[in-house]
C-alpha positions in Angstrom: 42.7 -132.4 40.6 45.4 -129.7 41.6 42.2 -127.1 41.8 40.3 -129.1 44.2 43.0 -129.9 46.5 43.3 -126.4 46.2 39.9 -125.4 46.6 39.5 -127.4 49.7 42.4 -126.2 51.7 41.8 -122.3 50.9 38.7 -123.0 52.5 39.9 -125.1 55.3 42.9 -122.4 56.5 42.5 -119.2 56.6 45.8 -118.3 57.6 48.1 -117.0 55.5 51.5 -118.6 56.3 54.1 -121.7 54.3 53.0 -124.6 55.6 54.1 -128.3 53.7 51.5 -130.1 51.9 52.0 -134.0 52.4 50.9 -136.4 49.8 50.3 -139.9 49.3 48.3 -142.2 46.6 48.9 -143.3 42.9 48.2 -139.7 41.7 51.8 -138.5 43.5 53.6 -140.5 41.1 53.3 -138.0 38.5 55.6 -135.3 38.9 54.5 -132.4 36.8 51.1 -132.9 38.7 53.3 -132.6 42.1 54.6 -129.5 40.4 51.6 -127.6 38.8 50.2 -128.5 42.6 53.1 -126.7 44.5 52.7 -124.0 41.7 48.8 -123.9 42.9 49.5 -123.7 46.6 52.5 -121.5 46.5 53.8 -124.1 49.4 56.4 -127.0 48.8 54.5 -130.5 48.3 56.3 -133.7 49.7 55.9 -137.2 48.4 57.5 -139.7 50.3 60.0 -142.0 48.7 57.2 -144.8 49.0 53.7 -143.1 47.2 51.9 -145.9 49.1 51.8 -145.3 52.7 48.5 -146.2 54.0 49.5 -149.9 53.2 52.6 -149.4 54.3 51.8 -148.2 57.6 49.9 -151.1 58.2 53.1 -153.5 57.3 54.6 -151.4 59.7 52.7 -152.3 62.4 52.3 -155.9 61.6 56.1 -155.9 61.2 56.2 -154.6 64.4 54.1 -156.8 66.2 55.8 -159.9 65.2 59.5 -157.7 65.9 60.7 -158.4 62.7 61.2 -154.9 62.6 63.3 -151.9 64.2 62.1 -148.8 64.1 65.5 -147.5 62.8 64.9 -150.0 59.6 61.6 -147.6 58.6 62.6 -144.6 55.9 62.9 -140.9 57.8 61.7 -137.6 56.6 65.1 -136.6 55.0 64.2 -139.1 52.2 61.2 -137.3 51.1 60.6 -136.4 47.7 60.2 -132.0 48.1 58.6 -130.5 45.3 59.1 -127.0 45.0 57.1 -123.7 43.2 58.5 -123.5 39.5 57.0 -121.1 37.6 57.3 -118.1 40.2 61.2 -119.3 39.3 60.8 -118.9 35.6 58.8 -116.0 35.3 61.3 -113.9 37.6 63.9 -114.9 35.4 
């Protein structure tokens, strides 16, 4: 999995340059895969704190709607899950 997300965005940027990789899904909830992945793309991966977003967006907005919600009450960035290169770390070491 971690060598086709890789696959697909070496082909989709050809720029050389950190930028964050964003991740969502069931798959996020393993942490060595958010590592080996980070490893992979040399860039940091974030998971946020919830791995299910899509649905979560969509409570969001229904939440929202009905105002049962303030938009301070949703989780910011700064509670992100960061996952960073590790064995660049280990092998300077």
């Amino acid at each position: 999995m971690c060598f086709q997300v890789k696959d697909v965005l070496d082909s989709l940027n050809n720029e050389k340059g950190e930028f964050l990789l964003r991740v969502d899904g069931g798959a996020t909830a393993n942490n060595l895969l958010m590592h080996i992945q980070a490893d992979l793309m040399g860039t940091p991966v974030v998971r946020p704190v919830d791995i299910e977003t899509t649905a979560l967006g969509a409570a969001y907005a229904l939440y929202f709607f009905l105002k049962m919600l303030e938009e301070t009450d949703v989780p910011t960035k700064e509670d992100n899950i960061v996952y960073k290169e590790i064995l660049k770390n280990l092998c300077e070491a």
